[in-house]
SEKEKE-151364 format. One record per residue: residue number from 1; residue in three letters; y, x, z of N, C-alpha, C in turn. Coordinates in steps of 0.2 Angstrom, whole numbers. Example, Ala and Ser with C-alpha at 12.3 -4.5 7.8 and 13.67 -1.06 7.14 Angstrom:
BEGIN
> 1|Ala|-28|66|39|-22|62|39|-16|66|39
> 2|Ser|-11|64|35|-5|68|36|0|64|39
***
This chain:
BEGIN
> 1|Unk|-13|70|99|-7|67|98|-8|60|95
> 2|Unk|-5|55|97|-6|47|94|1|48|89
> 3|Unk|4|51|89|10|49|85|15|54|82
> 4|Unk|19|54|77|23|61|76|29|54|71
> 5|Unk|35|54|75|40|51|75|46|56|76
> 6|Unk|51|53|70|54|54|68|60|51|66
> 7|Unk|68|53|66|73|46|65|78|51|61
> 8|Unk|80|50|55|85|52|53|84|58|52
> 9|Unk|79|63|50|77|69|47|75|71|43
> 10|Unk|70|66|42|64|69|34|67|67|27
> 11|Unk|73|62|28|77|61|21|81|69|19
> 12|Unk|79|75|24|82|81|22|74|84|18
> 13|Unk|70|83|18|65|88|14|67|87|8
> 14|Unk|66|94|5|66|93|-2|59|90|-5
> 15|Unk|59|90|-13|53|88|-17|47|92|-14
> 16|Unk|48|99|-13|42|103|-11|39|103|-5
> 17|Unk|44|100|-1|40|100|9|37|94|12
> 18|Unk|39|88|7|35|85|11|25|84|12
> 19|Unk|24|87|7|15|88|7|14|94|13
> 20|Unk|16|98|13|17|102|19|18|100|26
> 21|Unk|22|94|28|25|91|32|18|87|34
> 22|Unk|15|83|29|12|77|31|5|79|33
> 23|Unk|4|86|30|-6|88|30|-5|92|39
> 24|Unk|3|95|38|5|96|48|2|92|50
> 25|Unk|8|86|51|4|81|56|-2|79|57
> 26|Unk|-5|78|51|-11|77|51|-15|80|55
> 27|Unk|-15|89|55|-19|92|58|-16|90|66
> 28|Unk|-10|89|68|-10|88|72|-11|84|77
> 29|Unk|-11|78|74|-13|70|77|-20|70|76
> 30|Unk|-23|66|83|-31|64|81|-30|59|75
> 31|Unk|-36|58|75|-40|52|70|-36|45|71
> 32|Unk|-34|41|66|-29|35|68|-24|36|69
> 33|Unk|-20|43|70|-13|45|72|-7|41|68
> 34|Unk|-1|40|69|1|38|63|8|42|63
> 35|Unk|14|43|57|19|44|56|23|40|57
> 36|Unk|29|40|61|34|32|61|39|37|59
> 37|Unk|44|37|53|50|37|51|55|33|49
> 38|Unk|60|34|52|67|29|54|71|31|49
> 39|Unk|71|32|44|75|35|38|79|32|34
> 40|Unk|83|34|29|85|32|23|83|37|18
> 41|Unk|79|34|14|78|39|9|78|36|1
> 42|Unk|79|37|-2|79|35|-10|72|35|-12
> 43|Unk|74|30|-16|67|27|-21|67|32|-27
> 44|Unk|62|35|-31|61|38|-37|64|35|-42
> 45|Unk|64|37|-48|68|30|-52|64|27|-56
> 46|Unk|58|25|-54|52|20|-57|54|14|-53
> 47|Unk|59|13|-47|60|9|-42|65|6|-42
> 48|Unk|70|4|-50|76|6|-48|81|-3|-46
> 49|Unk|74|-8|-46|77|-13|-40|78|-13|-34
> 50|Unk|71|-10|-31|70|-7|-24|77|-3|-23
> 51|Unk|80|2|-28|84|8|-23|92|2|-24
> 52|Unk|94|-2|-28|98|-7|-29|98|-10|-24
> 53|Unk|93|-14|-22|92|-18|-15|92|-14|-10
> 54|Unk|93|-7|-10|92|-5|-4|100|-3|-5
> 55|Unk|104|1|-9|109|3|-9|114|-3|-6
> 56|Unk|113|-9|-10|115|-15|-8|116|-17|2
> 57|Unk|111|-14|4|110|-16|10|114|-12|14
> 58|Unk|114|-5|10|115|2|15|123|1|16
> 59|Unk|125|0|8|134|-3|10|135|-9|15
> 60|Unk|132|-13|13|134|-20|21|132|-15|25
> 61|Unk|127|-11|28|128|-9|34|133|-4|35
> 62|Unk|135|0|31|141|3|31|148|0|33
> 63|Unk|150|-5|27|155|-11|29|156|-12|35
> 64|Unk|150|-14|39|148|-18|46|150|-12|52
> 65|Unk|149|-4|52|149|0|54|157|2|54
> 66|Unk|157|7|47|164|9|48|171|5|49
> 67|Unk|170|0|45|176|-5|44|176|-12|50
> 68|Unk|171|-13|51|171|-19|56|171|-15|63
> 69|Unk|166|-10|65|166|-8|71|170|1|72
> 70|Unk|173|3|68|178|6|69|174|15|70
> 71|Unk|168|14|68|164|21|66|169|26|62
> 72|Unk|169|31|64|169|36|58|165|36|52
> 73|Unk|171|37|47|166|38|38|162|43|39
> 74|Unk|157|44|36|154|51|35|157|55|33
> 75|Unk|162|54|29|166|62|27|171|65|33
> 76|Unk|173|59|38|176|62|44|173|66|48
> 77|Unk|166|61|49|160|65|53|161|73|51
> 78|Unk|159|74|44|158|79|40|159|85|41
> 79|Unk|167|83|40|172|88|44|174|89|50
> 80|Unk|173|85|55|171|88|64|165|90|63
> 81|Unk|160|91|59|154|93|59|153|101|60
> 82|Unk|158|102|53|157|107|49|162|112|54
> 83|Unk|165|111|59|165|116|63|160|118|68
> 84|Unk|156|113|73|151|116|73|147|120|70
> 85|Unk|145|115|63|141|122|60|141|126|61
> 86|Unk|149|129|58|152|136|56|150|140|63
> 87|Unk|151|138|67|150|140|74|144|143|76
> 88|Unk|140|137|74|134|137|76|129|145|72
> 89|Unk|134|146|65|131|147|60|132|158|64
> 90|Unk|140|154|67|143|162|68|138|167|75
> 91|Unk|135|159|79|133|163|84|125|165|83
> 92|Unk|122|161|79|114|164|76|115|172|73
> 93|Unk|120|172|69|121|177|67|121|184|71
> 94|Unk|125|181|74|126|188|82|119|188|83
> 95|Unk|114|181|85|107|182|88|101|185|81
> 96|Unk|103|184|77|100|186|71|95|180|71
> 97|Unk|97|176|69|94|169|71|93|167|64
> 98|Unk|88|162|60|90|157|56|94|152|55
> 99|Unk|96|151|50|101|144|52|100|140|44
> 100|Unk|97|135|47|96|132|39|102|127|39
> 101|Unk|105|127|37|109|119|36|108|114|31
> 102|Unk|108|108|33|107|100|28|111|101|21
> 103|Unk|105|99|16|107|99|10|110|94|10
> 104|Unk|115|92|5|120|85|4|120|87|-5
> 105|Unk|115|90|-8|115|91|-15|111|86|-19
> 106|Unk|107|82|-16|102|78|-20|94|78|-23
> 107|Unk|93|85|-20|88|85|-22|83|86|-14
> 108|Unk|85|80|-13|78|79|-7|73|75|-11
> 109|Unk|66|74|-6|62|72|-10|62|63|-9
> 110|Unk|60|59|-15|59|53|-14|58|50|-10
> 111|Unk|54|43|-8|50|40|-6|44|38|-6
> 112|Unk|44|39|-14|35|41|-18|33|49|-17
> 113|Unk|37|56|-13|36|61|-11|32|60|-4
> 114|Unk|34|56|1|34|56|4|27|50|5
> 115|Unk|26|47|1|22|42|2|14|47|0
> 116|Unk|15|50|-6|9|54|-9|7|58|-3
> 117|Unk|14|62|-1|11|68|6|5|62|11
> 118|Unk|9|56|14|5|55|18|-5|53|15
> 119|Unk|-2|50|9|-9|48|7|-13|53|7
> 120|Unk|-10|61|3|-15|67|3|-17|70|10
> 121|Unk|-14|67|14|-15|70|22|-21|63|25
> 122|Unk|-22|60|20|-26|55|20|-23|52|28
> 123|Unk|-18|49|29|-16|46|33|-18|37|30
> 124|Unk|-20|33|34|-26|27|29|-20|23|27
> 125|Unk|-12|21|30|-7|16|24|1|22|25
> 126|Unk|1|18|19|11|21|21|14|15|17
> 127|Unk|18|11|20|21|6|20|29|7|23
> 128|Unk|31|4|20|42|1|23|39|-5|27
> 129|Unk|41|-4|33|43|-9|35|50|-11|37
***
């Protein structure tokens, strides 16, 4: 595999999975492989102009989305979500399924978690673009 891409997922691992996540891919991409993720993830707090300027951004895009273009807030989202879930949660249950649901507590892992996993998967940059 050339690539293992990603959009809007791995800002759910916690502190503990992404070393686990990144030495996967690795094994599973050839040589030169690379990880593209499309995320919003939080700075550590060694960074805390970086997480400011990004915070800063997050809301203009916010504004721009819910109030200009007439998106759903996240807590609407939320709540037509959370029937599904429940749903979703009732019919694994019947199949004796797993069913993990998205944390929303705070303890997902950084962006210096995620940066370390890929360096120790020895992927050769990890960079924001």
């Amino acid at each position: 595999m050339d690539a293992v891409v990603s959009t809007t997922a791995l800002h759910w691992l916690t502190i503990a999975e992404p070393q686990d996540f990144y030495a996967g891919s690795a094994g599973s991409s050839r040589s030169g492989g690379a990880v593209l993720n499309g995320d919003n993830m939080p700075y550590d707090r060694s960074r805390p102009v970086s997480q400011l300027l990004a915070d800063r951004r997050r809301q203009a895009d916010l504004h721009d989305a819910f109030e200009l273009r007439g998106v759903k807030t996240y807590d609407a989202w939320w709540q037509e979500a959370q029937y599904r879930l429940e749903a979703r949660a009732e019919a694994a249950e019947r199949l004796r399924l797993p069913v993990r649901r998205p944390r929303r507590d705070g303890h997902h892992a950084p962006y210096s978690a995620h940066v370390l996993g890929l360096s120790e998967a020895q992927f050769g940059e990890a960079a924001t673009i």
